[in-house]
BALOBA-1460 file (C-alpha; in Angstrom, 3 decimals):
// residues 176
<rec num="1" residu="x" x="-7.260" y="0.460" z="-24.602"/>
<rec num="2" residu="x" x="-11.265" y="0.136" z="-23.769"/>
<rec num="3" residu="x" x="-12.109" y="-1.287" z="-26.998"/>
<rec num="4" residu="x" x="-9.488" y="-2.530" z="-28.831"/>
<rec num="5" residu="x" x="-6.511" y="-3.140" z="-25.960"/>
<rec num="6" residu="x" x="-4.920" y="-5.198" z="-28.937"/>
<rec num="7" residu="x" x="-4.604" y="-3.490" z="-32.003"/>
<rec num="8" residu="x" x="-3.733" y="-0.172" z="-29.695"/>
<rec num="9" residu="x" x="-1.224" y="-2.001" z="-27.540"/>
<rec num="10" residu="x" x="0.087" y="-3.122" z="-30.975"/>
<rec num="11" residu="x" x="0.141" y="0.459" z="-32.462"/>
<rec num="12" residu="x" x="2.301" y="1.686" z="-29.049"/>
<rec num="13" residu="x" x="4.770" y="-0.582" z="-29.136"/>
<rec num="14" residu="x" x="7.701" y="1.281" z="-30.775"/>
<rec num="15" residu="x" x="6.710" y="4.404" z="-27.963"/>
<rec num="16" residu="x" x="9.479" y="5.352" z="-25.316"/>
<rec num="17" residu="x" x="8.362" y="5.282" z="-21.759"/>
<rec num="18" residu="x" x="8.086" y="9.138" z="-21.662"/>
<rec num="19" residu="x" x="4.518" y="8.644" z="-23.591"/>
<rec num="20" residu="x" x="2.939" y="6.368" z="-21.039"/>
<rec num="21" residu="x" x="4.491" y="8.812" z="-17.992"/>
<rec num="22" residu="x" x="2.446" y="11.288" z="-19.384"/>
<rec num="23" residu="x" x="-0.337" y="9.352" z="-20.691"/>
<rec num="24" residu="x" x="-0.544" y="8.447" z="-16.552"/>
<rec num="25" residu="x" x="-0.064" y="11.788" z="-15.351"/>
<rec num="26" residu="x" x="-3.317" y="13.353" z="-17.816"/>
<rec num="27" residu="x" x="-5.271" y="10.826" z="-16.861"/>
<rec num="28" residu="x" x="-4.276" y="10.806" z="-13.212"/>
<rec num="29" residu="x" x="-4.854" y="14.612" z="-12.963"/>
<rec num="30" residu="x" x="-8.635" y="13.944" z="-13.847"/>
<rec num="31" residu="x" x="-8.960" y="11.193" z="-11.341"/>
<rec num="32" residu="x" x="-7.616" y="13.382" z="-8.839"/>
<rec num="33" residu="x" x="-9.990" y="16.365" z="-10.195"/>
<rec num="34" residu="x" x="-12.803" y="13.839" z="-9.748"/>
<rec num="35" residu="x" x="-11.649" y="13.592" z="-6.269"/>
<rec num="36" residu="x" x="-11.257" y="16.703" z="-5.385"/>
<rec num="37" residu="x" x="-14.200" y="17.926" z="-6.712"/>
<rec num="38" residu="x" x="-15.939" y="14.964" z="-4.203"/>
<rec num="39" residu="x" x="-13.681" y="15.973" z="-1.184"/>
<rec num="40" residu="x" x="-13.991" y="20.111" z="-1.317"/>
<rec num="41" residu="x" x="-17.807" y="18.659" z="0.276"/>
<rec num="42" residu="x" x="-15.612" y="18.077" z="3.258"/>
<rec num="43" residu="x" x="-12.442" y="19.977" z="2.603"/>
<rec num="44" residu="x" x="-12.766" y="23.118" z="0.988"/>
<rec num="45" residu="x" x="-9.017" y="23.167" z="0.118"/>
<rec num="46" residu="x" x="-9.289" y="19.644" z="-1.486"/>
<rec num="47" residu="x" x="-9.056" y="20.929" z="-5.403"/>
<rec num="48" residu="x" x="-5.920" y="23.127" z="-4.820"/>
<rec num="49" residu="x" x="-3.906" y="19.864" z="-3.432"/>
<rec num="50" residu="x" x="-5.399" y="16.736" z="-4.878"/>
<rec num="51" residu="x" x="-4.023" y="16.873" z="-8.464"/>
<rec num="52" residu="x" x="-0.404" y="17.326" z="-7.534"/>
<rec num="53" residu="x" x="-0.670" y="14.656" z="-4.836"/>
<rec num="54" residu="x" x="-2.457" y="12.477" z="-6.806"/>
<rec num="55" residu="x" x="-0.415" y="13.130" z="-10.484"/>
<rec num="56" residu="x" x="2.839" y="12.589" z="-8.382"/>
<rec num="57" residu="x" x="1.898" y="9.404" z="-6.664"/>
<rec num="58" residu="x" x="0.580" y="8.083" z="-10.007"/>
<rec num="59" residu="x" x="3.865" y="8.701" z="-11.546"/>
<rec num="60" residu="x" x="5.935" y="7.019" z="-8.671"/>
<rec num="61" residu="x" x="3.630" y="4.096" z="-8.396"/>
<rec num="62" residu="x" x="4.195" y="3.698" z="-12.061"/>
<rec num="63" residu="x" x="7.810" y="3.673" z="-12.122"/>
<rec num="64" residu="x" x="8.251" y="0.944" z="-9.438"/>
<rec num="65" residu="x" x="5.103" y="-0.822" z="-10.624"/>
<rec num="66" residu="x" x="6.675" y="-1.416" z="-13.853"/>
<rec num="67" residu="x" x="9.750" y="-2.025" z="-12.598"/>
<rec num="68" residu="x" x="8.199" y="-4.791" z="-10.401"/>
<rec num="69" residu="x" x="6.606" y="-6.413" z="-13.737"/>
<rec num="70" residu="x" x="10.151" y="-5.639" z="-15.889"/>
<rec num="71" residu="x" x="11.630" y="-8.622" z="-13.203"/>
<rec num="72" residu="x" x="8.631" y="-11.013" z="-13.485"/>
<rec num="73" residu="x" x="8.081" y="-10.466" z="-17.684"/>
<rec num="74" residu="x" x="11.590" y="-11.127" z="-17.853"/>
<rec num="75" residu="x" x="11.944" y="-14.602" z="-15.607"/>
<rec num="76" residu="x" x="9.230" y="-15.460" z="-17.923"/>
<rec num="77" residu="x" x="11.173" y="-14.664" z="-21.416"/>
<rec num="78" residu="x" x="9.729" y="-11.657" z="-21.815"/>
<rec num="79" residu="x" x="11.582" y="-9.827" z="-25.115"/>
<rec num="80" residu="x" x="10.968" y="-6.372" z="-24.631"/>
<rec num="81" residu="x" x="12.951" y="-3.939" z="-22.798"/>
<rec num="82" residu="x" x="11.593" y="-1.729" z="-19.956"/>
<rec num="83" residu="x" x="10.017" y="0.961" z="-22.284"/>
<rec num="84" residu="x" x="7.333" y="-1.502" z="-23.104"/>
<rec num="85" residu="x" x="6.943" y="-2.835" z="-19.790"/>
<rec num="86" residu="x" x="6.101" y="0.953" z="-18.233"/>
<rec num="87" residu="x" x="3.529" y="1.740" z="-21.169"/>
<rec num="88" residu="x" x="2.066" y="-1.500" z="-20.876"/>
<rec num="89" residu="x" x="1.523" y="-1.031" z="-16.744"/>
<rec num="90" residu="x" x="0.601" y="2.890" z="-17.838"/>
<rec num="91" residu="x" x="-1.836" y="1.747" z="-20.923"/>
<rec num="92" residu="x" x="-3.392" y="-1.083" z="-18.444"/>
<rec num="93" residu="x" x="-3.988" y="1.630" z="-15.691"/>
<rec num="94" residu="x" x="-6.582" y="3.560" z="-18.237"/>
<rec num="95" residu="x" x="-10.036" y="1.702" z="-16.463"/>
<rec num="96" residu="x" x="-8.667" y="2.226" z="-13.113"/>
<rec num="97" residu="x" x="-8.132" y="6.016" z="-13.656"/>
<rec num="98" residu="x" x="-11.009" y="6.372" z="-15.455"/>
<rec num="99" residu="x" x="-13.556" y="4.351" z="-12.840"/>
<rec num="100" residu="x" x="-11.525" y="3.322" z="-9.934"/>
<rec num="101" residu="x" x="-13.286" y="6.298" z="-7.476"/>
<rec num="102" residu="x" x="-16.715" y="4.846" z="-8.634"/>
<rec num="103" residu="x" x="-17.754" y="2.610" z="-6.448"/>
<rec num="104" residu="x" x="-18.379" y="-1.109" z="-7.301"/>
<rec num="105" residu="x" x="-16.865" y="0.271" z="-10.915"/>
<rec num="106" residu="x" x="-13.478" y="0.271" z="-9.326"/>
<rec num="107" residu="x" x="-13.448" y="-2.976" z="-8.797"/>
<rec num="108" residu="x" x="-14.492" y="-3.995" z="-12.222"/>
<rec num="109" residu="x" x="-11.943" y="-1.744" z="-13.719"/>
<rec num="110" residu="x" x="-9.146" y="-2.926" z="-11.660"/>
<rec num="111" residu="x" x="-10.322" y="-6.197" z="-12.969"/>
<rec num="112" residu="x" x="-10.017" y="-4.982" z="-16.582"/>
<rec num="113" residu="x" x="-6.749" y="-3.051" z="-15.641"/>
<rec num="114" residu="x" x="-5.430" y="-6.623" z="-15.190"/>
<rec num="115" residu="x" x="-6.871" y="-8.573" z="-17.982"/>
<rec num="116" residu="x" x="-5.283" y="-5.576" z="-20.122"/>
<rec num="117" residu="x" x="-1.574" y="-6.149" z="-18.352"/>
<rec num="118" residu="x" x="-1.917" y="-9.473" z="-19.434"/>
<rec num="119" residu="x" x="-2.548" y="-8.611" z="-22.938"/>
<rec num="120" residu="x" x="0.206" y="-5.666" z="-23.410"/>
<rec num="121" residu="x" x="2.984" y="-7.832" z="-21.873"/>
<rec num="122" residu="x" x="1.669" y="-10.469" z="-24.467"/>
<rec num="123" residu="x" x="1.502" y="-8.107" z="-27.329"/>
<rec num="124" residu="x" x="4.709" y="-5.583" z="-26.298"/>
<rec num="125" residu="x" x="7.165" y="-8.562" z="-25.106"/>
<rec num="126" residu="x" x="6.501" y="-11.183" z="-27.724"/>
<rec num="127" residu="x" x="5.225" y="-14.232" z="-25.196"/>
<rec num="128" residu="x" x="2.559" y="-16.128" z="-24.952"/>
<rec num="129" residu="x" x="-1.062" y="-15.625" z="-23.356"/>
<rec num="130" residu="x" x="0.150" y="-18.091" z="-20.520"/>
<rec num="131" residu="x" x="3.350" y="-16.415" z="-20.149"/>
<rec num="132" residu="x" x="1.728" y="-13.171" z="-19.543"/>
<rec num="133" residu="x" x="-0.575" y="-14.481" z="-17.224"/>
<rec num="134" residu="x" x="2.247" y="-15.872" z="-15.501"/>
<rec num="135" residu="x" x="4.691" y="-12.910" z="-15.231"/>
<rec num="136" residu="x" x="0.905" y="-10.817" z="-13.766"/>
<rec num="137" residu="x" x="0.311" y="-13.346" z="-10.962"/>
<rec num="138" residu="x" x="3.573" y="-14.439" z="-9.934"/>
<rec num="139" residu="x" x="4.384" y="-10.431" z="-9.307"/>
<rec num="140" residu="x" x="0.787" y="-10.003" z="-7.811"/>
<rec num="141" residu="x" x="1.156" y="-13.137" z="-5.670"/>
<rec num="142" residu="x" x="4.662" y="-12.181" z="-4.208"/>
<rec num="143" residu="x" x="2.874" y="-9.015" z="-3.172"/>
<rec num="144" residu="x" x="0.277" y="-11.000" z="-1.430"/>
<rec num="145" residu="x" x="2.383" y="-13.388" z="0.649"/>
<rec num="146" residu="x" x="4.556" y="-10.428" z="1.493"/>
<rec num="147" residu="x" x="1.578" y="-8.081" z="2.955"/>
<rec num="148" residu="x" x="0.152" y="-11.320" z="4.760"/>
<rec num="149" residu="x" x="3.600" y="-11.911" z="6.437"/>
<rec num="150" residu="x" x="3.749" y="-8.157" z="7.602"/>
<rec num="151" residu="x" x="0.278" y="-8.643" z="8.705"/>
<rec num="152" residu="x" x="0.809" y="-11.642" z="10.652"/>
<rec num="153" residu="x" x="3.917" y="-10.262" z="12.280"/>
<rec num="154" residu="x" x="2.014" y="-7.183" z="13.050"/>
<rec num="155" residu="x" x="-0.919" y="-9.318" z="14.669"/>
<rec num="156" residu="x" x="1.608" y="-11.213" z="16.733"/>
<rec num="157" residu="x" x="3.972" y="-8.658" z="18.036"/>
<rec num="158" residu="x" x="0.759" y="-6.240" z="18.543"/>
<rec num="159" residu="x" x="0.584" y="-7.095" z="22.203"/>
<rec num="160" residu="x" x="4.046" y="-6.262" z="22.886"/>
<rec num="161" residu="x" x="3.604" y="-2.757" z="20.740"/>
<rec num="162" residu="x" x="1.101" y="-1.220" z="23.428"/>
<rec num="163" residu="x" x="1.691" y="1.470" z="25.274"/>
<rec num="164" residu="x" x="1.138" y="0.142" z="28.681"/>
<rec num="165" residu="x" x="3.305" y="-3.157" z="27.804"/>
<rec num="166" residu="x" x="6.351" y="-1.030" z="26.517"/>
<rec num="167" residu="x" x="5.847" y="1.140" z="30.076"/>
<rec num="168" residu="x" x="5.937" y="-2.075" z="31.967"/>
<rec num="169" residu="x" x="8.988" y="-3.378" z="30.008"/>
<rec num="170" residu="x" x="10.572" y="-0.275" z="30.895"/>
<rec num="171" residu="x" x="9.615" y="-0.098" z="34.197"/>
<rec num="172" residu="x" x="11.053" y="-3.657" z="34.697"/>
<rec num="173" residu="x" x="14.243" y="-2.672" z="33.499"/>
<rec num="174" residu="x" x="14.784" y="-0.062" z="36.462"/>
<rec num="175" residu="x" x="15.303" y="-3.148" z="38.581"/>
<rec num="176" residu="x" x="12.131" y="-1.996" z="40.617"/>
């Protein structure tokens, strides 16, 4: 998926969705090993915990992930059903796994990560480049004006969420 994200997303095509779960959950269990191997510095227990948590958050985040790109690839015409649309979000995942805990690297290989969901939906639903590109950003974009709503209600009912102003509110209730 590094050198030819094509010709391999080609060759997985026909694959259930049980072969990108575990595809994920090797590949996440040496990310989190990478981790852990970085945070038993700090936390000597770090090793013994960080695979499971890290394999079993991989494999949830992968489920609704896909899911989340099965609705967009579809509004867009996508052909494929959601087998294709899990291996192609577990497939696209490999640079982030691999380099996502390096710094600056992460970035670049979330990057890639995204240039390569554009080319498996392309290649494993039968649509176009733009089509791809579309179903990828309008999913990622939703995301984005979601989490800025949150954060804007957050910043404006912040005052009101302090301890001291929910004691006063209380205290004003008591009629005193």
């Amino acid at each position: 998926f590094i050198l030819d994200p094509v010709g391999t997303f080609r060759a997985v095509k026909p694959e259930r969705f049980t072969e990108g779960l575990k595809y994920v959950a090797i590949f996440a269990a040496i990310y989190g090993l990478a981790a852990g191997l970085i945070l038993v510095l700090w936390v000597p227990a770090a090793l013994f915990f960080m695979v499971p948590i890290v394999v079993g958050l991989a494999l949830v985040v992968l489920f609704f992930q896909g899911l989340w790109q099965h609705i967009w690839v579809k509004l867009v015409g996508g052909r494929g059903g959601f087998d294709q649309t899990l291996n192609t979000v577990a497939y696209a995942s490999t640079p982030t796994l691999l380099f996502g805990w390096v710094p600056v690297f992460g970035v670049l290989a979330g990057l890639w990560s995204l240039v390569l969901a554009v080319l498996g939906l392309r290649e494993l639903h039968d649509i176009t480049i733009g089509r791809a590109i579309a179903a990828v950003l309008l999913g990622a974009f939703v995301i984005l004006v979601a989490g800025l709503i949150f954060v804007g209600l957050v910043w404006w009912a912040w005052p009101t969420l302090q301890p001291e102003a929910i004691i006063e509110s209380l205290v004003g209730l008591g009629g005193g």
